[in-house]
Wavefront OBJ file of the C-alpha trace (Angstrom):
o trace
v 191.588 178.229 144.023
v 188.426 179.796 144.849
v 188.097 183.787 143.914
v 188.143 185.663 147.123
v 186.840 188.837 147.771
v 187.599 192.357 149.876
v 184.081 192.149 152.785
v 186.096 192.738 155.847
v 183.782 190.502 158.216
v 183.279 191.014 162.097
v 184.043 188.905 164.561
v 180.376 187.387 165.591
v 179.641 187.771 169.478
v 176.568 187.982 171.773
v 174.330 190.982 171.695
v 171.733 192.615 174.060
v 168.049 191.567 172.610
v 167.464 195.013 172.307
v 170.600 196.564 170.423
v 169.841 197.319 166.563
v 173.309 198.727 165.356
v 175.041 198.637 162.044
v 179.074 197.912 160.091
v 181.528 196.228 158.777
v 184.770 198.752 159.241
v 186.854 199.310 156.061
v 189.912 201.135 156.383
v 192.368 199.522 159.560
v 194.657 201.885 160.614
v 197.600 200.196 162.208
v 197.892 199.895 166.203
v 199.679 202.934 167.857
v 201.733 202.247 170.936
v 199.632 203.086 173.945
v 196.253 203.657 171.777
v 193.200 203.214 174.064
v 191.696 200.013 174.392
v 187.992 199.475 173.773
v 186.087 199.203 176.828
v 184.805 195.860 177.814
v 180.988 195.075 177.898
v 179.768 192.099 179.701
v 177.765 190.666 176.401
v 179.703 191.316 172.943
v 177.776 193.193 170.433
v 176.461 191.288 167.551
v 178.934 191.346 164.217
v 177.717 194.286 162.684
v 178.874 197.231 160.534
v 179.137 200.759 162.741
v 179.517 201.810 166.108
v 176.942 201.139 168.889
v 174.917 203.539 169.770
v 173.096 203.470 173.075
v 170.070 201.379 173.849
v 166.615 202.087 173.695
v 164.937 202.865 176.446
v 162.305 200.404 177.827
v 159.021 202.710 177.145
v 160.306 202.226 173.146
v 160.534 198.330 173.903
v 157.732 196.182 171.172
v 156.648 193.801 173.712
v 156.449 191.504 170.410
v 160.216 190.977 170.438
v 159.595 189.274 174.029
v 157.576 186.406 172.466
v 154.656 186.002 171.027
v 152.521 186.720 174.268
v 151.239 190.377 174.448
v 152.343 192.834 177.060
v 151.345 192.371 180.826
v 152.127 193.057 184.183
v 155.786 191.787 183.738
v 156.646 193.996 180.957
v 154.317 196.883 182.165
v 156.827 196.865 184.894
v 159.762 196.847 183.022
v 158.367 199.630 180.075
v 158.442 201.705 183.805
v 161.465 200.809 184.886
v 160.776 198.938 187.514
v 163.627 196.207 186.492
v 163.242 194.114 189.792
v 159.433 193.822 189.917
v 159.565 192.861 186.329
v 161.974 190.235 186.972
v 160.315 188.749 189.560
v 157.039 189.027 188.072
v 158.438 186.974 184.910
v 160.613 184.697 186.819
v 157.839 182.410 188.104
v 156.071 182.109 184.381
v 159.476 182.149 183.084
v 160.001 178.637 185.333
v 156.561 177.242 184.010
v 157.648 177.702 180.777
v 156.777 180.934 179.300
v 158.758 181.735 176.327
v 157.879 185.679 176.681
v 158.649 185.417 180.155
v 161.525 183.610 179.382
v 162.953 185.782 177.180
v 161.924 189.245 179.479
v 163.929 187.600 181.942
v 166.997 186.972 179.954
v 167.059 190.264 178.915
v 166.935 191.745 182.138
v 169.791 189.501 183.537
v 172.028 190.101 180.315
v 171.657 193.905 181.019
v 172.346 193.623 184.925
v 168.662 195.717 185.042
v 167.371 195.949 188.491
v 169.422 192.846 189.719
v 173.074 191.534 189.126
v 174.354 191.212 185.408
v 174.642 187.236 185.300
v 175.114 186.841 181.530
v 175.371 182.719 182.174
v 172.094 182.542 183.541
v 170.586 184.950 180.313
v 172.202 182.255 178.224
v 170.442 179.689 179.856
v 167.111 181.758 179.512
v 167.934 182.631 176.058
v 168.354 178.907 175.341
v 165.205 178.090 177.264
v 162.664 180.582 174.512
v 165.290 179.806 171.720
v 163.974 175.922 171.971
v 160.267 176.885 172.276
v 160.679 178.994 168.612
v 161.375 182.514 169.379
v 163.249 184.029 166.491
v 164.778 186.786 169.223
v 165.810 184.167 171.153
v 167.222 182.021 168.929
v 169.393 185.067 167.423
v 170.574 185.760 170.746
v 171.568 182.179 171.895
v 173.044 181.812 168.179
v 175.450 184.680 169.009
v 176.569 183.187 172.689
v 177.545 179.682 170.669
v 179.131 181.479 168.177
v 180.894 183.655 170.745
v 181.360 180.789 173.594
v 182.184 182.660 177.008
v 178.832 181.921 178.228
v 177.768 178.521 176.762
v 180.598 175.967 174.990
v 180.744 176.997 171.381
v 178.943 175.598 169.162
v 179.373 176.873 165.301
v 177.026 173.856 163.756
v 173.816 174.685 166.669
v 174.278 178.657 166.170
v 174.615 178.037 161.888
v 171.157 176.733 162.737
v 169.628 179.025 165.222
v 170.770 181.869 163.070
v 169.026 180.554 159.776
v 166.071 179.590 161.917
v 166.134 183.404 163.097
v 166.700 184.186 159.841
v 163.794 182.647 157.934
v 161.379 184.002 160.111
v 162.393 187.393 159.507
v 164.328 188.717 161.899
v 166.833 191.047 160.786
v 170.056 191.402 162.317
v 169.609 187.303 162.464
v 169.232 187.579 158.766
v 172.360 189.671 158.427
v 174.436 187.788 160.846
v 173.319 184.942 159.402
v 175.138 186.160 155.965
v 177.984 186.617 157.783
v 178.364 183.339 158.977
v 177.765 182.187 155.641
v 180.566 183.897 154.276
v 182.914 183.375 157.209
v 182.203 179.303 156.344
v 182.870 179.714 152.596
v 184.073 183.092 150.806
v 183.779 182.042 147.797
v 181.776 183.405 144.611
v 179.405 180.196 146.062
v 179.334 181.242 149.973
v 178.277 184.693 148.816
v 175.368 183.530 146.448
v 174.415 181.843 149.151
v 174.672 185.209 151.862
v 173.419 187.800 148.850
v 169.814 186.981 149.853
v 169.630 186.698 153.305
v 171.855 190.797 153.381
v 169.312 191.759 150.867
v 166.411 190.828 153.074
v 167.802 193.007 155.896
v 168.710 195.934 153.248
v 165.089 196.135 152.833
v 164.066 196.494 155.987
v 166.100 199.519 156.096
v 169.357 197.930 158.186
v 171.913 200.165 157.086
v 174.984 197.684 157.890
v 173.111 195.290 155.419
v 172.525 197.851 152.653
v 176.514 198.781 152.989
v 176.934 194.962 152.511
v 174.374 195.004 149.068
v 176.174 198.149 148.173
v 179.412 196.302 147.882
v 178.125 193.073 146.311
v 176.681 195.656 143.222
v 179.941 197.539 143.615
v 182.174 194.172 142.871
v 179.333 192.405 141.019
v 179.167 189.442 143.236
v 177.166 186.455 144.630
v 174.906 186.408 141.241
v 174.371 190.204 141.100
v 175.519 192.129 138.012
v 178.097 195.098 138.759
v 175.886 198.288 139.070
v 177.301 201.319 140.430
v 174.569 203.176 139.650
v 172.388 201.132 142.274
v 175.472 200.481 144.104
v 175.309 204.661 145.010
v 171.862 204.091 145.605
v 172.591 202.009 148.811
v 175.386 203.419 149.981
v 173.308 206.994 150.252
v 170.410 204.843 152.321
v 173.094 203.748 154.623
v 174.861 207.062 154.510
v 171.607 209.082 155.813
v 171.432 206.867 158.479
v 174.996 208.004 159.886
v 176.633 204.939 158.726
v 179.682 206.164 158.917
v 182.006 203.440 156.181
v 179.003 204.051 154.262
v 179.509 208.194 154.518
v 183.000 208.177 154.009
v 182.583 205.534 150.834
v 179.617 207.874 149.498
v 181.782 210.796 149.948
v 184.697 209.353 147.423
v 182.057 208.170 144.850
v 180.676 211.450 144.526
v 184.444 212.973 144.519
v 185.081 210.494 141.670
v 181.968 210.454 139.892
v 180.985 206.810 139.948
v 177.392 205.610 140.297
v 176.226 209.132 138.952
v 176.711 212.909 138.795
v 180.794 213.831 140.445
v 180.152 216.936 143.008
v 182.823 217.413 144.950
v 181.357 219.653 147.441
v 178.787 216.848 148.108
v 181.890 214.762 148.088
v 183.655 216.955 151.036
v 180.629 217.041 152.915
v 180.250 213.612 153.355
v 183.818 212.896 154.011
v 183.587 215.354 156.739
v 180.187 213.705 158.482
v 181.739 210.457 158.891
v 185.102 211.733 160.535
v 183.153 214.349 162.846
v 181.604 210.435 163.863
v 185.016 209.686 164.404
v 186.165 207.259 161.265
v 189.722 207.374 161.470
v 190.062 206.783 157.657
v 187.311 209.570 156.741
v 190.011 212.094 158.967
v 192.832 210.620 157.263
v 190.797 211.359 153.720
v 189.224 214.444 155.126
v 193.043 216.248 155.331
v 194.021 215.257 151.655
v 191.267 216.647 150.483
v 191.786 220.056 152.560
v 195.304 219.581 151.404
v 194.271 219.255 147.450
v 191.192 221.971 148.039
v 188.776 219.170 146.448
v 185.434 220.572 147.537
v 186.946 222.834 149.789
v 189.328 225.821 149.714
v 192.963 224.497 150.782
v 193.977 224.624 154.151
v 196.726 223.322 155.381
v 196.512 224.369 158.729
v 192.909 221.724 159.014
v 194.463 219.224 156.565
v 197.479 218.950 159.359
v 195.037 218.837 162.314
v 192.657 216.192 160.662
v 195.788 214.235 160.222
v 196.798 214.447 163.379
v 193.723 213.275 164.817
v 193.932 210.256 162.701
v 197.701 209.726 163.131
v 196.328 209.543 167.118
v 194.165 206.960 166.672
v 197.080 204.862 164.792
v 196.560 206.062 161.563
v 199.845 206.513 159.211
v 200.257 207.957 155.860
v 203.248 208.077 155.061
v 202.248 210.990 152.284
v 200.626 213.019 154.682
v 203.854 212.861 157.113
v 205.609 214.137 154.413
v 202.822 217.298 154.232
v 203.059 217.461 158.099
v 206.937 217.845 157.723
v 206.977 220.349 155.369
v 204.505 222.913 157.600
v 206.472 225.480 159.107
v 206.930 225.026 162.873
v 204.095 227.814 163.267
v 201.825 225.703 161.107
v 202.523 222.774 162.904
v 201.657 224.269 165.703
v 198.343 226.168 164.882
v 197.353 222.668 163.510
v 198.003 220.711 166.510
v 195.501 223.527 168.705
v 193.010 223.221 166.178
v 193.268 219.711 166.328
v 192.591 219.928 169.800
v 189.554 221.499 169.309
v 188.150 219.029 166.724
v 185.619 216.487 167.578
l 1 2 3 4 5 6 7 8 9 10 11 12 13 14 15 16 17 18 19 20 21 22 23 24 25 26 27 28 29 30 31 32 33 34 35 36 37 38 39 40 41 42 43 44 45 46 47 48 49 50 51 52 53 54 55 56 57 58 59 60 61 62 63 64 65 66 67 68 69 70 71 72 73 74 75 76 77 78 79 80 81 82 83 84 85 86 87 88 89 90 91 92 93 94 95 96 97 98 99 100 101 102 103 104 105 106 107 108 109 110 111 112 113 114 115 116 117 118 119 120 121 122 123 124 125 126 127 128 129 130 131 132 133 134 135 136 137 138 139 140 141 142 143 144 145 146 147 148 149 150 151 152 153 154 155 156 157 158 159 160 161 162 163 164 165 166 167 168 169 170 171 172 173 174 175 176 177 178 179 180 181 182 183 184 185 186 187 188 189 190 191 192 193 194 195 196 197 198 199 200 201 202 203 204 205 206 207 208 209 210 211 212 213 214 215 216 217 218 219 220 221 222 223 224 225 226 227 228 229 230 231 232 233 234 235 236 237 238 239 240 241 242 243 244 245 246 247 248 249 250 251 252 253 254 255 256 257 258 259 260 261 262 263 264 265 266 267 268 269 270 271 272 273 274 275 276 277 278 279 280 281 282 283 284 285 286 287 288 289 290 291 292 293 294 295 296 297 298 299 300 301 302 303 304 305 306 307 308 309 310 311 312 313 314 315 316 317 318 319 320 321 322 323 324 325 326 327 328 329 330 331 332 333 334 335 336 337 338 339 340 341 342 343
């Protein structure tokens, strides 16, 4: 029986060209009756370890991830805004064969920009620049196979896409592409073969990647020796880059001393950034450690009202229900208003 290991791995989906998130979630807390739903997006996000933040505006767009044409008129139009003139300006290279133009015009029909979101025909755009060699492209259309609402799915093409991506250096395809490798094979073999391609994106500074190195040192893993020490190391890159599994797994290292000096406070504060970002297992974590006073002086008026955030989002402890049942009813109460008050 091959040796399995704890990565929790994403489900892989299509992304917008221009999204550059990060995480694998940790901690699941278990589904609450009537607990929102995520909101739907018209292209999936690409598998990735932390929430998505929002996308960059077009001005802050490197007209090298559009091919390997520099900018012109197309793209000038779209780093202005003007979605619809850059569309059409693209469309008719984009026919002839441009890959940049190709690519400038999937992206502006994936993201419904100046003309109707028609994620089919960005697949068949993507496709289109992902033949002619363009590492973006070929990361995108990997993700639709993979995903296959938009194209039939395809696991062997998008294995190849992605490593093609991959190779020539494109990060989140480099990532992904570990992914993949260990959704095909978790085994000690499947994550030797993944270790290099997450520690290429680590050192580009993606912090979903350097949460993924952080655990291969942390287990000692795919042909790297067990070192918490560097282990830390990684998990503080990711950390200061609101990673928020990262910030809540920084914060109990530093609580328990491994990888380095203990500081508790430290500890606290860390736990405390990543559930302000809203990690249902740092709030959970957040009101033990108000209810032990570890870093922090007791209080179990905030150690009920973190709780009950977390118990809101489907969380259950069943130690902390006992806490919550022994407040008085006047605790319980002045916990639930601050609760309401938390972010």
């Amino acid at each position: 029986m091959p040796r399995r290991f704890l990565f929790v791995l994403p489900i892989f989906v299509a992304a917008s060209a221009l999204a550059d998130p990060a995480a694998l979630p940790q901690d699941k807390p278990q589904a609450a009756v009537g607990a929102d739903k995520p909101i739907a997006t018209p292209l999936p996000q690409p598998a990735t370890m932390a929430p998505l933040g929002p996308l960059p505006s077009a001005n802050t767009v490197d007209p090298k991830r559009f091919g390997a044409k520099p900018a012109d008129e197309a793209y000038g139009a779209f780093q202005r805004g003007l979605y619809k003139t850059a569309y059409d300006l693209a469309l008719t290279r984009a026919k002839n064969g441009d890959p940049a133009a190709q690519i400038l015009v999937a992206e502006i029909l994936a993201r419904g920009l100046g003309v109707k979101l028609d994620a089919g025909a960005a697949a068949k755009w993507y496709q289109a620049a992902a033949e002619q060699g363009i590492p973006e492209a070929q990361f995108q259309y990997a993700l639709m196979l993979l995903d296959g609402r938009f194209v039939k799915k395809d696991q062997k093409q998008a294995h190849a896409l992605m490593q093609a991506a991959a190779e020539a250096g494109n990060r989140l395809a480099q990532f992904n592409f570990a992914q993949l490798l260990v959704e095909e094979d978790d085994s000690e073999a499947g994550f030797a073969r993944a270790v290099p391609y997450y520690e290429r994106a680590a050192a580009t500074g993606l912090a979903d990647a350097q949460y993924a190195m952080a655990q291969v040192y942390a287990n000692g893993i795919g042909g790297k020796p067990k070192d918490d020490v560097r282990a830390r190391a990684l998990l503080t890159q990711a950390a200061l880059q609101n990673y928020d599994t990262a910030q809540l797994d920084l914060g109990a290292w530093l609580i328990d001393g491994r990888g380095g000096k203990r500081d508790l406070k430290e500890g606290f504060d860390w736990t405390r950034r990543a559930a302000n970002g809203g990690n249902v297992a740092a709030r959970n974590r957040l009101a033990k450690l108000y209810v032990g006073g570890i870093g922090v002086d007791a209080d179990p008026i905030l150690a009920g009202a973190w709780y009950i955030l977390a118990r809101r989002a489907g969380l259950v402890d069943a130690g902390m229900e006992d806490f919550l049942g022994g407040l008085t009813d006047d605790q319980v109460k002045q916990a639930l208003q601050r609760a309401n008050r938390l972010p």
